[in-house]
GUFIKE-773560 format. One line per 10 residues: number of its first residue (from 1); their letters; for each residue x, y, z of N, C-alpha, C, O, CB. Coordinates in pm, whole numbers. Each point is the difference from the previous one (the first is absolute). Glycine has a CB too. Example, Ala and Ser with C-alpha at 12.3 -4.5 7.8 and 13.67 -1.06 7.14 Angstrom:
<marpas>
1> AS> 1319 -569 780 -89 119 0 90 120 0 104 -2 66 -293 -115 59; 154 222 -197 82 119 6 -77 109 73 51 111 17 67 -174 -232
</marpas>
This chain:
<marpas>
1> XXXXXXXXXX> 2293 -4218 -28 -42 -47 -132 -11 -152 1 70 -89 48 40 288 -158; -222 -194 40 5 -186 -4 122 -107 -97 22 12 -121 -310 46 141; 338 -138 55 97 -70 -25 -25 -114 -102 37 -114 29 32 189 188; -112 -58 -297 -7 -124 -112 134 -107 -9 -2 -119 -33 -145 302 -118; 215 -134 175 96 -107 -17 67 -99 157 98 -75 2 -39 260 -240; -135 -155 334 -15 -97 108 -105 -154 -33 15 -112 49 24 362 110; -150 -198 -267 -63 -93 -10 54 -122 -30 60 7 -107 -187 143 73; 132 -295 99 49 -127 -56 -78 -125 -77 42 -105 -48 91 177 228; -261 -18 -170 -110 -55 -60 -101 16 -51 -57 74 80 128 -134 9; -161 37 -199 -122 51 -28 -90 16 94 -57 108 18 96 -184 -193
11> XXXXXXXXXX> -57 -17 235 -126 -4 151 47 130 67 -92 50 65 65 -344 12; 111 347 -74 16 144 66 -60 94 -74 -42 99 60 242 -146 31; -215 40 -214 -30 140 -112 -147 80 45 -23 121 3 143 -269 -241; -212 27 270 -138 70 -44 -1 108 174 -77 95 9 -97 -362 -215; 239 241 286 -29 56 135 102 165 -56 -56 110 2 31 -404 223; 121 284 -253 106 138 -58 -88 66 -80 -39 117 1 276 -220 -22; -265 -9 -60 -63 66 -155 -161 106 72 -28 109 -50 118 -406 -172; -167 242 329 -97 68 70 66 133 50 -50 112 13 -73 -334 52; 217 190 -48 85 152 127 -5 103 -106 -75 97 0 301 -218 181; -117 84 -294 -6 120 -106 -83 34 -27 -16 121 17 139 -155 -93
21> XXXXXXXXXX> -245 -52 9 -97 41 -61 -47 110 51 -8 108 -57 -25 -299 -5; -18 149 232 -37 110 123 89 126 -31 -47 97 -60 -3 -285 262; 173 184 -160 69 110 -35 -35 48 -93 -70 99 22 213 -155 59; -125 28 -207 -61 108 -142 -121 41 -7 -28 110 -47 151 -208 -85; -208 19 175 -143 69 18 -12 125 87 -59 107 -16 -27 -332 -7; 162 177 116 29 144 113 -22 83 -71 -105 60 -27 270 -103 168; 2 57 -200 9 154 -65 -63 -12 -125 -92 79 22 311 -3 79; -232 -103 -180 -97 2 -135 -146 103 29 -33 112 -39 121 -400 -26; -158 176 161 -107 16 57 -109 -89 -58 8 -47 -113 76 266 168; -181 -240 24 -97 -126 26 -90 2 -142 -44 106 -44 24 -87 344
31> XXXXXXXXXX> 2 -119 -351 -96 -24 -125 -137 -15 44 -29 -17 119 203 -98 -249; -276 121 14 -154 47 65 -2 -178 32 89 -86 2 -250 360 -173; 34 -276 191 -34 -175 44 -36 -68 -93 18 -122 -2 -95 156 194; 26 26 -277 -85 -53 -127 59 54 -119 85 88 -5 -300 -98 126; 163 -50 -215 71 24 -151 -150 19 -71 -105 -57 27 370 -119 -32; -229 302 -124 -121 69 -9 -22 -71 -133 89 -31 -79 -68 272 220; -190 -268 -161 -21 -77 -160 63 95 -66 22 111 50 -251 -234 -56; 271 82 -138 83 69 -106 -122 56 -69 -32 112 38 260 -268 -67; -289 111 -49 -128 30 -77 116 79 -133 14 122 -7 -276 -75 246; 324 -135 -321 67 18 -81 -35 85 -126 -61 -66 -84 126 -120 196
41> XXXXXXXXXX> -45 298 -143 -73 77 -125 87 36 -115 102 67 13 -253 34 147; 97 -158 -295 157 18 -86 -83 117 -71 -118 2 -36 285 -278 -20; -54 385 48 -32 117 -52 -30 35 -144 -85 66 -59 200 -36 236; 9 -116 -213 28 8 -119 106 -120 -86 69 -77 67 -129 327 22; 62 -253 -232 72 -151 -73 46 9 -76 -53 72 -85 -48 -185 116; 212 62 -60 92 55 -143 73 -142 -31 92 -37 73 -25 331 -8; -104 -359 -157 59 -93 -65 184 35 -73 40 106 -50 -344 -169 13; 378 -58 56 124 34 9 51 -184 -55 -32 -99 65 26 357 169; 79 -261 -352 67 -155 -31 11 -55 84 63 52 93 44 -20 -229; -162 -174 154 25 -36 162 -69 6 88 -4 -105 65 148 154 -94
51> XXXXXXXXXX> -225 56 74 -41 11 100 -106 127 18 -4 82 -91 216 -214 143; -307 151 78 -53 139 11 31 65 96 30 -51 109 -181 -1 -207; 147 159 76 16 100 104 -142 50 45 -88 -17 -85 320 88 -13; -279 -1 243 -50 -6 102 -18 105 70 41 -14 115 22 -161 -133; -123 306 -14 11 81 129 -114 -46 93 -115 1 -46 219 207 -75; -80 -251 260 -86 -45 108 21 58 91 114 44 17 -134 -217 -72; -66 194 135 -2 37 124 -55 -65 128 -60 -99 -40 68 258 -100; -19 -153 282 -25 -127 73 -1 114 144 52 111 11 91 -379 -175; -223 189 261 -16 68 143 107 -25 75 55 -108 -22 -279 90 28; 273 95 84 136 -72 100 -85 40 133 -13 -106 61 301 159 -205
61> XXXXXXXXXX> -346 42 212 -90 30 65 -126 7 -30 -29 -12 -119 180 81 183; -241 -52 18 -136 40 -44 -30 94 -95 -78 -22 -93 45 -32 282; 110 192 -164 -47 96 -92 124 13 -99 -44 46 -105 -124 80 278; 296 -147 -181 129 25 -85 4 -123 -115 12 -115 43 133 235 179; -153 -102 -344 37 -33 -101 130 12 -70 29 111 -45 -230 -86 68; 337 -187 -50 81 33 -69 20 -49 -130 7 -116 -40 53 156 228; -50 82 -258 18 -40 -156 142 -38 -31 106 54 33 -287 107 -103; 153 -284 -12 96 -66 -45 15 -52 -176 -103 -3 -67 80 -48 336; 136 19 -323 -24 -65 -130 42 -160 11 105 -44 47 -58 284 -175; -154 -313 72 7 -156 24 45 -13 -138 -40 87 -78 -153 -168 265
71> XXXXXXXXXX> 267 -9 -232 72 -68 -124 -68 -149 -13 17 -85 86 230 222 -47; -304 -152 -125 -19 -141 19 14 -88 -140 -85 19 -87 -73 51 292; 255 -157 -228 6 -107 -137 -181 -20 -61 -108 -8 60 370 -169 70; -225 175 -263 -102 -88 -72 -9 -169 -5 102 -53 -44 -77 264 -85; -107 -280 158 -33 -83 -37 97 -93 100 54 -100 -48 -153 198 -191; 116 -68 359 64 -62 55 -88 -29 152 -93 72 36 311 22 -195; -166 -217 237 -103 21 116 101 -74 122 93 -71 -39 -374 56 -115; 260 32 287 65 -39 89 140 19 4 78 -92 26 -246 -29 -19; 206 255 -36 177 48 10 29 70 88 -73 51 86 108 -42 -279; 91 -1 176 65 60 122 -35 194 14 -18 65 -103 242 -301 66
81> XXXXXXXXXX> -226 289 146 -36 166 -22 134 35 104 74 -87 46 -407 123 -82; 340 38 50 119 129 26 -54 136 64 -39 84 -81 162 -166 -139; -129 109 338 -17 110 90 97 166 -119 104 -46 -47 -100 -187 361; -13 305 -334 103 108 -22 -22 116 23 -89 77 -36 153 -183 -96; 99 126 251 -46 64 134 95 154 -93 120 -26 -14 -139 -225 309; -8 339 -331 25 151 -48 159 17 97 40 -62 98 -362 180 -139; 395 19 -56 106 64 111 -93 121 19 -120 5 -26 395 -83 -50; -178 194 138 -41 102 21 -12 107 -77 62 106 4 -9 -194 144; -166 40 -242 -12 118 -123 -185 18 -8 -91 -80 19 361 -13 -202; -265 284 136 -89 41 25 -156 -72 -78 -110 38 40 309 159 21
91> XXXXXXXXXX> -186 -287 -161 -41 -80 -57 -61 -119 25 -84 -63 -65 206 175 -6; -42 -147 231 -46 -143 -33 25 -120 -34 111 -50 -18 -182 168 0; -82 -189 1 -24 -110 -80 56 -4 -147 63 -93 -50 -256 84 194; 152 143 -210 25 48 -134 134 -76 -25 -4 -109 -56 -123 354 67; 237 -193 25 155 -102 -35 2 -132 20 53 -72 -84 72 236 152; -182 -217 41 -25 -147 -7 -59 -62 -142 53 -82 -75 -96 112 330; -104 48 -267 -53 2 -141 61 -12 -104 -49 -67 -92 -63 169 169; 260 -28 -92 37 51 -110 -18 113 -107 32 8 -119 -24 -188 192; -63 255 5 -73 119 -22 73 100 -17 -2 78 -95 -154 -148 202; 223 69 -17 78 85 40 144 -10 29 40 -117 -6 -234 162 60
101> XXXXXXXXXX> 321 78 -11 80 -66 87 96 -80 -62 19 7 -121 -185 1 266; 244 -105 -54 94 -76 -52 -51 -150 -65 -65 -75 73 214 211 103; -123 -171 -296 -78 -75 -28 125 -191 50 -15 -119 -28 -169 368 -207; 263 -193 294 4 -119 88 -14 -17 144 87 -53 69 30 22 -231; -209 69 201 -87 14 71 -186 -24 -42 -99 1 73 329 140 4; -225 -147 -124 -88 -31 -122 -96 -183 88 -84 -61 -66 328 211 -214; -223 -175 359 -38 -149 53 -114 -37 -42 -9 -119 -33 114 137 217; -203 53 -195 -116 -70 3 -55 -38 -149 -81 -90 -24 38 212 252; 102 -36 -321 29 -17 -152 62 -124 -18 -54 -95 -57 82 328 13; 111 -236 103 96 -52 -67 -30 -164 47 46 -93 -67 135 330 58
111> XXXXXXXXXX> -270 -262 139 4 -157 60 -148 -11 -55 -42 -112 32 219 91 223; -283 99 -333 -93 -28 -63 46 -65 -177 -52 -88 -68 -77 284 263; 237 -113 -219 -4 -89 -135 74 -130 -14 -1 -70 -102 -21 279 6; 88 -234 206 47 -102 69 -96 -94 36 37 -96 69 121 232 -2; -306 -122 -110 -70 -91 47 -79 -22 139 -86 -87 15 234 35 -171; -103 149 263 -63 43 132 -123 112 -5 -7 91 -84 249 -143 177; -340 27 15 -22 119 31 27 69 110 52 -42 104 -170 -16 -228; 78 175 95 93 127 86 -109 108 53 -99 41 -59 335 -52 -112; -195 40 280 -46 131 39 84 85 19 119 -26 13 -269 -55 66; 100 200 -73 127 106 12 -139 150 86 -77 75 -59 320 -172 -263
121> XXXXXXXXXX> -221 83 448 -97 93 39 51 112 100 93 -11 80 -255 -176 -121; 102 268 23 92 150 95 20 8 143 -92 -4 81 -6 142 -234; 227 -125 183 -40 -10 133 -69 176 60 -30 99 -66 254 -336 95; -228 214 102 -51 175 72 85 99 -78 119 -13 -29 -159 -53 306; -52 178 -310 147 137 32 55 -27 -156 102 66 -18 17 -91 343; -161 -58 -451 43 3 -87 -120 -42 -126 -108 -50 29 340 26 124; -181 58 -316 -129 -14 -40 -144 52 -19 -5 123 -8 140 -232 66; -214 66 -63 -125 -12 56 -24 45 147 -110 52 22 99 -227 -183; 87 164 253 4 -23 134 30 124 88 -10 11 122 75 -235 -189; -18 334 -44 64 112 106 -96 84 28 -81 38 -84 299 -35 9
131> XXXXXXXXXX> -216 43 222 -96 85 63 -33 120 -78 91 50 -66 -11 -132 272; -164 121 -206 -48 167 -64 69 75 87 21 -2 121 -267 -17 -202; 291 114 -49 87 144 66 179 -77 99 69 70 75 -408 113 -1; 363 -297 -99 140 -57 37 88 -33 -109 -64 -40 -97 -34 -50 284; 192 93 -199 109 -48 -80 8 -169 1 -52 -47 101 181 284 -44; -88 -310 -126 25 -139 6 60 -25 129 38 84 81 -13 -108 -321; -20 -108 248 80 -61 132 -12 138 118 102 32 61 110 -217 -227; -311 242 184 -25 127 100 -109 -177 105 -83 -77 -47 55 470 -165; 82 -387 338 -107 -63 55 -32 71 127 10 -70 102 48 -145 -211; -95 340 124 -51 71 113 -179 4 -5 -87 29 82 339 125 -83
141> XXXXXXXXXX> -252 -200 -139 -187 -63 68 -37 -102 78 -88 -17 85 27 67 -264; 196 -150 108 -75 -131 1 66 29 209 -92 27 77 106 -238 -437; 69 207 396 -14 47 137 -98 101 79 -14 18 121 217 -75 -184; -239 91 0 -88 93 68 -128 -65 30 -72 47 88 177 141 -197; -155 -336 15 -78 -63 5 59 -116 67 -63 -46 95 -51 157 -271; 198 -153 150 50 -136 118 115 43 60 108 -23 -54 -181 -182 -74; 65 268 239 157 -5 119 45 -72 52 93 26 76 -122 99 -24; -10 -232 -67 25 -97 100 54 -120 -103 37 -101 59 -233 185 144; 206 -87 -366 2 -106 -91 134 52 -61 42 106 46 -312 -175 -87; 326 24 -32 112 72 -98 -2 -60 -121 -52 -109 -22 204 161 191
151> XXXXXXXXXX> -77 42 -279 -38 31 -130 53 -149 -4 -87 -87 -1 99 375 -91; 114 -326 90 -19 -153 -84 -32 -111 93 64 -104 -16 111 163 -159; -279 -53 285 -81 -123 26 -115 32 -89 -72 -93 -36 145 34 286; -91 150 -279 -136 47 -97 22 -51 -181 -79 -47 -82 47 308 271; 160 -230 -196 78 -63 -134 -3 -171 7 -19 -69 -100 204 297 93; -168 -272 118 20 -151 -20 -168 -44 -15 -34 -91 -75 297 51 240; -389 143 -60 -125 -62 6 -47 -1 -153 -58 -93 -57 4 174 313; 81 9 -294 -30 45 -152 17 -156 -122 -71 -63 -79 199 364 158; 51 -303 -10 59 -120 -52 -108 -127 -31 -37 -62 -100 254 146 237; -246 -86 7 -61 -154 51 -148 7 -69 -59 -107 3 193 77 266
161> XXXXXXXXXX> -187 114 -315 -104 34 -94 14 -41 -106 -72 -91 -40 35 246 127; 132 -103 -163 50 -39 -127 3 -143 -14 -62 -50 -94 187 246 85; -48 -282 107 9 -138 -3 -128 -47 -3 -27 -86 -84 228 78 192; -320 63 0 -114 -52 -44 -98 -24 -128 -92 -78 -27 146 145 213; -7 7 -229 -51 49 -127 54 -100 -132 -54 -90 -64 54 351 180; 90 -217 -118 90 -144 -55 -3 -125 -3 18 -84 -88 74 191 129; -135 -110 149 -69 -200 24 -122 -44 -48 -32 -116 -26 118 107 238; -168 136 -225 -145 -14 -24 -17 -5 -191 -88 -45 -73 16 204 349; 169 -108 -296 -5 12 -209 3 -145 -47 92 -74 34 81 309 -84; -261 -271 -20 -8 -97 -83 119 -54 -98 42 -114 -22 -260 205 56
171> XXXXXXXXXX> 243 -3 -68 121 -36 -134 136 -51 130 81 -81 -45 -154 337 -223; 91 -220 387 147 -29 70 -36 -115 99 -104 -8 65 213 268 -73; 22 -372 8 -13 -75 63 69 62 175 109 51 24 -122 -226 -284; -59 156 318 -15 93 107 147 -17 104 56 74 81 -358 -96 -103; 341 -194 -58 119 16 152 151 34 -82 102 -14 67 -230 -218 136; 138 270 -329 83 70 -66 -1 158 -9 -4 52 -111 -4 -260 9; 10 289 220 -16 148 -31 151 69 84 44 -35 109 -371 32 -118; 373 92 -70 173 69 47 -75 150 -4 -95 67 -37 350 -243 -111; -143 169 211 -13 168 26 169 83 -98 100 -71 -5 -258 19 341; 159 116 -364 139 95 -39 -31 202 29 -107 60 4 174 -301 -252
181> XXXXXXXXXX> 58 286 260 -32 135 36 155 30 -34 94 -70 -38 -318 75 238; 205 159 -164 172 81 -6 10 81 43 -81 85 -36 139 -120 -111; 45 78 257 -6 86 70 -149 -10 100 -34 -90 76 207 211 -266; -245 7 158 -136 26 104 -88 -195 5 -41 -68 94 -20 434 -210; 67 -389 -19 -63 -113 -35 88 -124 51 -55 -105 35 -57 230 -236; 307 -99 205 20 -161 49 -9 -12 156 5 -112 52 164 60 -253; -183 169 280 10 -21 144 -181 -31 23 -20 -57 107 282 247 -36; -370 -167 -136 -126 -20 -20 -11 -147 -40 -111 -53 14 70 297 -71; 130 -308 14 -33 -121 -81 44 -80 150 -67 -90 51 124 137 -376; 57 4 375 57 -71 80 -52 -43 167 53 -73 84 106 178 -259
191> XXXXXXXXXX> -300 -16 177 -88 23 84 -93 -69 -7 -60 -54 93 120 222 -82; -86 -174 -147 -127 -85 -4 31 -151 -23 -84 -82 39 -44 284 -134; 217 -235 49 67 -150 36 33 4 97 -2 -117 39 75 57 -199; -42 119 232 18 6 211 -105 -58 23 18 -119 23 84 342 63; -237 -182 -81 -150 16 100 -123 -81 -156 -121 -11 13 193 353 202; -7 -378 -321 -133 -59 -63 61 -140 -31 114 -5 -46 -242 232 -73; 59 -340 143 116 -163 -26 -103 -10 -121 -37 -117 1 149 -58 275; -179 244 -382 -15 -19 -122 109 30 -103 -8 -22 -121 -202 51 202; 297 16 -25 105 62 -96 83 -97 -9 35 -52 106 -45 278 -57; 66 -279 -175 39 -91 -20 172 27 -89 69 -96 -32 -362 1 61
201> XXXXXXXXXX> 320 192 -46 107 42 -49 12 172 42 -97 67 34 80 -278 -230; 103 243 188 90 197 27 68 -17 -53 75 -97 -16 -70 196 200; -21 50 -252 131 71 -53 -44 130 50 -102 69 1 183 -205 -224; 47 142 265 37 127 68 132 120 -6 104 -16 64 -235 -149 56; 106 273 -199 98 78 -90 63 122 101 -78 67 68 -72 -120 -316; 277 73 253 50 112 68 -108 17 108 -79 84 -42 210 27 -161; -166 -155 324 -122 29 81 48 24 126 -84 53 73 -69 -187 -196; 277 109 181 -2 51 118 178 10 29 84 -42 -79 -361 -67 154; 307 173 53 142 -38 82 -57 -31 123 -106 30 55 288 125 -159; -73 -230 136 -73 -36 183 23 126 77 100 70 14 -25 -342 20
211> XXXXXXXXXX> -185 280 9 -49 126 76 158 31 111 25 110 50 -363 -188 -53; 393 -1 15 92 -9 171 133 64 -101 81 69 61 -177 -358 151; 126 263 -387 106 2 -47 -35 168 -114 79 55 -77 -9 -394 121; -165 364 -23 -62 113 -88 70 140 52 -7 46 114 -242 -181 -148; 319 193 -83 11 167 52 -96 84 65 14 90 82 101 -91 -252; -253 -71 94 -90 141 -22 -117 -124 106 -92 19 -80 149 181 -258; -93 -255 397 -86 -32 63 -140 72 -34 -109 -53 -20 296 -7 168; -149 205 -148 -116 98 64 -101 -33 -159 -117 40 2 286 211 199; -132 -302 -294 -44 0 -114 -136 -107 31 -69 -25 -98 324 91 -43; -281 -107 226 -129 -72 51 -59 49 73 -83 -82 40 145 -71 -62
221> XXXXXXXXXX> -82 303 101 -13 64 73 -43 155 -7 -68 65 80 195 -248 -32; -66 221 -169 -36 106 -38 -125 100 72 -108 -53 26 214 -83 -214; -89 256 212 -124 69 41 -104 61 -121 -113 47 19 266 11 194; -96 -70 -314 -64 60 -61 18 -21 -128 117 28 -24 -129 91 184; -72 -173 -307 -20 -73 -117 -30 -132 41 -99 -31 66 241 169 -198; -29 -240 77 -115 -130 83 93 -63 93 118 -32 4 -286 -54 -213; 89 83 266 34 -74 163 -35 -108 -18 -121 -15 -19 83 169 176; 119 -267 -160 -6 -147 -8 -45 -25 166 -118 -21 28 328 -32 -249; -122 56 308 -36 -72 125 0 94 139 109 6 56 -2 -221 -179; -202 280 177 24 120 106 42 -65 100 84 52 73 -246 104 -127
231> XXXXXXXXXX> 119 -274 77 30 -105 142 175 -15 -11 61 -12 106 -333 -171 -114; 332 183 -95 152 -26 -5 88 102 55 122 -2 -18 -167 -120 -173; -38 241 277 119 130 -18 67 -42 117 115 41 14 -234 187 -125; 61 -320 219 139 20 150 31 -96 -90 67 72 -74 -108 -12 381; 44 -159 -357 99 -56 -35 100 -7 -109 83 -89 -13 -215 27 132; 111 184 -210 97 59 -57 67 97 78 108 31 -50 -215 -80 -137; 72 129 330 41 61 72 147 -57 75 113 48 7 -366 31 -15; 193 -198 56 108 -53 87 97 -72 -132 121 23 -5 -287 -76 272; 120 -6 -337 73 -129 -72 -14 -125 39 96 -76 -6 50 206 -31; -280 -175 88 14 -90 76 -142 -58 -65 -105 59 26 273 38 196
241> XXXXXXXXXX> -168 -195 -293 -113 -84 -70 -45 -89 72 75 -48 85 3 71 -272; -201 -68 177 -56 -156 44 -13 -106 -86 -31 -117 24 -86 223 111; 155 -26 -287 -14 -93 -126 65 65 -72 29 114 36 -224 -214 -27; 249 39 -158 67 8 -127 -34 -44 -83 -86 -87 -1 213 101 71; -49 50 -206 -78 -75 -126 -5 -158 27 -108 -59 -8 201 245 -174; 23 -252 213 48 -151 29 -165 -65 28 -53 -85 -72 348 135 210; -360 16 -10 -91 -37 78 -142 -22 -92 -84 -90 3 221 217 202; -126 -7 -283 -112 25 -85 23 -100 -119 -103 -58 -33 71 315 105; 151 -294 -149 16 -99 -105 -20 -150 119 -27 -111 -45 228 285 -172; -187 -155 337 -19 -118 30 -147 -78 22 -19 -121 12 236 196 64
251> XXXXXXXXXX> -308 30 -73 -127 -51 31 -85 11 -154 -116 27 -29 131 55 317; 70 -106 -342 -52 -55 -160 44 -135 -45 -59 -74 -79 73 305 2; 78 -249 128 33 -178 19 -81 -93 31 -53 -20 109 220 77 -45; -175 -110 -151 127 -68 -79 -104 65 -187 -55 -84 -71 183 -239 307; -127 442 -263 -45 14 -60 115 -3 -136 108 -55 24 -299 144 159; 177 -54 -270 112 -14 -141 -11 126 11 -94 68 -42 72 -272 -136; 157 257 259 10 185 -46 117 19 -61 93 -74 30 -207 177 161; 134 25 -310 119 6 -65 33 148 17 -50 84 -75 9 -285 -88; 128 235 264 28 158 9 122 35 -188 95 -66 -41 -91 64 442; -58 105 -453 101 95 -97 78 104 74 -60 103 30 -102 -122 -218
261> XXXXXXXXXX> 235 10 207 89 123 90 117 61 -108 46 -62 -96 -67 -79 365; 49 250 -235 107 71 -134 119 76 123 -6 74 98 -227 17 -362; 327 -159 189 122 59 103 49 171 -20 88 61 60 15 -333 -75; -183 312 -76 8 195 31 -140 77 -25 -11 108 -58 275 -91 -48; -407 -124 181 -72 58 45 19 132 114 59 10 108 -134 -233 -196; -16 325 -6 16 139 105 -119 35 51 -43 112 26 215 -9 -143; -243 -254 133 -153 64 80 74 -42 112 52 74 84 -316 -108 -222; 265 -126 134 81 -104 122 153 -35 -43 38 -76 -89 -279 -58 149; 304 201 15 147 -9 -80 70 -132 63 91 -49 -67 -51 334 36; -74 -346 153 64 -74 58 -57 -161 -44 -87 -64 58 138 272 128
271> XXXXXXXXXX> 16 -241 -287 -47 -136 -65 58 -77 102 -80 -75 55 73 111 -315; 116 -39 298 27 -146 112 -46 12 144 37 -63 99 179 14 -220; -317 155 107 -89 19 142 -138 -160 -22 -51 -82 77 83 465 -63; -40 -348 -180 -89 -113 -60 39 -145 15 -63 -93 49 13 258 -208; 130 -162 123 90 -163 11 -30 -38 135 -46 -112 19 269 151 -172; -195 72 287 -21 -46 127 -119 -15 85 -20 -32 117 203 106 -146; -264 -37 -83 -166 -35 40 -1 -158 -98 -16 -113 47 -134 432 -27; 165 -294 -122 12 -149 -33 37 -120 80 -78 -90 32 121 202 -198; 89 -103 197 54 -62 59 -41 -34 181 35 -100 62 113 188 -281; -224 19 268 -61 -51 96 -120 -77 -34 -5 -119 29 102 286 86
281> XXXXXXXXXX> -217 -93 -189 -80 -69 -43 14 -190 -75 -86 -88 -11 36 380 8; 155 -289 -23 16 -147 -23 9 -113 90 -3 -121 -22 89 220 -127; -74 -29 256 16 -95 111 -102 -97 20 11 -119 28 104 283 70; -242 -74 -123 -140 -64 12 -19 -79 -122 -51 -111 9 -51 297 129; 140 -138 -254 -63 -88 -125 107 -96 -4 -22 -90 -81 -110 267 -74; 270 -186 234 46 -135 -17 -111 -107 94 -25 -117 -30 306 219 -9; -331 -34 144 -38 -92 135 -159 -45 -86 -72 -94 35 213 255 250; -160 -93 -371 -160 -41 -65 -6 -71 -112 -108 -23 -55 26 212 126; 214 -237 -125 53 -52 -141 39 62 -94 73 -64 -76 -182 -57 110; 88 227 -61 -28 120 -72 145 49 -77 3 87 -87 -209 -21 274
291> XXXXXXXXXX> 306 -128 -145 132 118 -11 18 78 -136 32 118 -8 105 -275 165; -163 71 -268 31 39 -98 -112 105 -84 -3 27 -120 152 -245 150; -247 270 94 -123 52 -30 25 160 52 -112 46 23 -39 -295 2; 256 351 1 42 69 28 182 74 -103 120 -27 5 -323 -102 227; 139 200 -290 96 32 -85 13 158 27 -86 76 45 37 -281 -220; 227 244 120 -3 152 -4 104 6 -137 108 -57 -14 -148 140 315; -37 13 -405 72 -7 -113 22 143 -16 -91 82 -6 4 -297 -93; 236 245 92 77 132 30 46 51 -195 42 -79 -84 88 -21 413; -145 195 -343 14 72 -92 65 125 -20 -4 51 112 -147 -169 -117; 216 206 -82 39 96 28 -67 135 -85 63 103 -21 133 -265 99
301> XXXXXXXXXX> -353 135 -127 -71 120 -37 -48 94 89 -72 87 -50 24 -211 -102; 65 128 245 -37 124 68 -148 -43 68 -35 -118 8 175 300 -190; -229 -60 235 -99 -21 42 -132 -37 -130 -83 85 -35 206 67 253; -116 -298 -274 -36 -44 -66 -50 -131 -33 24 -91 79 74 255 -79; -168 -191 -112 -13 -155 -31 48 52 -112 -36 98 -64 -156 -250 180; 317 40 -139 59 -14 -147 -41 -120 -47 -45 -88 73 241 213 -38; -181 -138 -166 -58 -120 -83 46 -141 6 -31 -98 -68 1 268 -68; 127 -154 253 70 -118 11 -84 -74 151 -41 -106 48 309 219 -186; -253 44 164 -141 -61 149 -96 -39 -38 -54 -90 65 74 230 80; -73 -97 -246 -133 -30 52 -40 -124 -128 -115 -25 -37 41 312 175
311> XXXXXXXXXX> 221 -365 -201 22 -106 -45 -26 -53 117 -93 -80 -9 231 109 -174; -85 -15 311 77 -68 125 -168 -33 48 -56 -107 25 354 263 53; -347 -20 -79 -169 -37 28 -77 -103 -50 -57 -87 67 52 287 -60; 5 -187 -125 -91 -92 -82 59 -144 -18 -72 -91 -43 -10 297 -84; 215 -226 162 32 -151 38 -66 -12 163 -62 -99 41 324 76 -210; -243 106 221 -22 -53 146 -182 -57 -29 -23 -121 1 234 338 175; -308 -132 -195 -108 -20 3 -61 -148 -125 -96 -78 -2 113 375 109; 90 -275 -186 -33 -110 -91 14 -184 56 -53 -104 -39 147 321 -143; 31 -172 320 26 -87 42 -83 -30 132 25 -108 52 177 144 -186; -291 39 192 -52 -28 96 -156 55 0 -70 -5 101 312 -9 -4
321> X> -274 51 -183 -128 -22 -43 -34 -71 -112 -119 -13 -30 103 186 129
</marpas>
């Protein structure tokens, strides 16, 4: 595993920071070469105090279209926008929306009347998005069409779409854009501040345990519903990683990330597995200036955003966007 904490200098980072990267691409699997025009289509508009709402839709490939809901302020121009990355519900975007679901979770609502705009768009396997004749989060199509790719390098390409989309909108000032998610959405958020240096703030909710400290490993691996990563099985086999969360929060540095972790989460039960990805990951954002740009704010609601978090949220982003 790569040693982040041998590093004694920044001039060392960008040569490590290449190794991981390599490594995660490995197993993830390789992104196309090109990025596909969006050709942005709003479906539909619903005026709301404040602000409008947006059903749009946009190309991520040549032929695949993802529908999303854009939030956007009235009468406002050059603000900050907000990525909002869904958990694992059969819905969607819809709860991001506020549509649906838990309404604190609610992001793309709640940082629109706040004056942002927001997207909130589906990822694969959910939504809009689920295969004919499959159940949600079922991804035995989307493999059957790419074997060689995995479901969340396809989640982050999706991601990196969204951001485009966002850079290209008129109303958002393009070098103020965050990402937030929970659960399915904070380990998604935490990906795409890995691999996009447009991201300018994370929040990231109950989203992971370090794979090396995890009961259940196999929960990225799965044979069957959704399979996050097929490339990970010898190495949930042996126990023997080439990377960790640590690695992955580290190649978002020196970005402003704020993990929510809950000390009797029962998706990821091991909160001070979190602290120790933190705590490696800081190594780098001390060596980049950064230190105070890496936070983990521990709670005791369960597998959740409570209102105190996602207070914790909206200071973080207020403060760094």
């Amino acid at each position: 595993m790569f040693e982040l904490s041998k590093l004694s200098s920044a001039s060392q980072w960008p040569g490590l920071r290449k190794q991981i990267e390599e490594a995660l691409v490995e197993v993830l699997g390789r992104f196309p070469k090109d990025r596909t025009e969006l050709q942005v289509k709003v479906v539909d508009e619903r005026s709301f105090h404040g602000y409008v709402r947006r059903r749009v839709n946009y190309f991520i490939d040549e032929w695949e279209r993802v529908s999303a809901w854009l939030f956007v302020p009235e009468d406002r121009e050059e603000v900050p926008a907000i990525l909002c990355c869904h958990q694992t519900v059969p819905e969607g975007k819809d709860e991001s929306a506020g549509l649906s679901g838990n309404p604190n979770l609610a992001f793309a609502r709640h940082y629109a009347e706040m004056g942002h705009v927001t997207l909130a768009p589906d990822c694969i396997t959910a939504g809009e998005r689920v295969s004919a004749g499959l159940q949600p989060y079922d991804t035995s199509a989307f493999y059957k069409d790419n074997p060689k790719r995995s479901a969340l390098a396809k989640m982050l390409w999706d991601h990196i779409h969204a951001i485009d989309m966002l850079s290209e909108y008129t109303a958002v000032d393009p070098a103020r854009i965050g990402v937030i998610g929970h659960s399915l959405g904070g380990y998604n958020a935490l990906l795409l501040s890995a691999f996009d240096e447009r991201v300018q703030a994370c929040v990231s909710s109950c989203g992971f345990t370090r794979f090396a400290d995890d009961d259940d490993p196999e929960r990225w691996t799965r044979e069957t519903g959704f399979c996050h990563v097929p490339k990970l099985r010898e190495a949930v086999k042996s126990r023997e990683f080439a990377f960790d969360w640590e690695h992955i929060l580290a190649l978002g540095a020196p970005t402003p990330t704020l993990l929510l972790t809950a000390e009797n989460d029962d998706v990821f039960p091991n909160t001070q597995s979190c602290d120790t990805a933190v705590d490696g990951a800081r190594k780098i954002y001390d060596l980049l200036g950064a230190s105070d740009a890496i936070q983990n704010f521990t709670h005791n609601g369960g597998h959740a955003v409570t209102r105190e978090a996602l207070q914790e949220a909206d200071e973080w982003f207020e403060r760094w966007l």
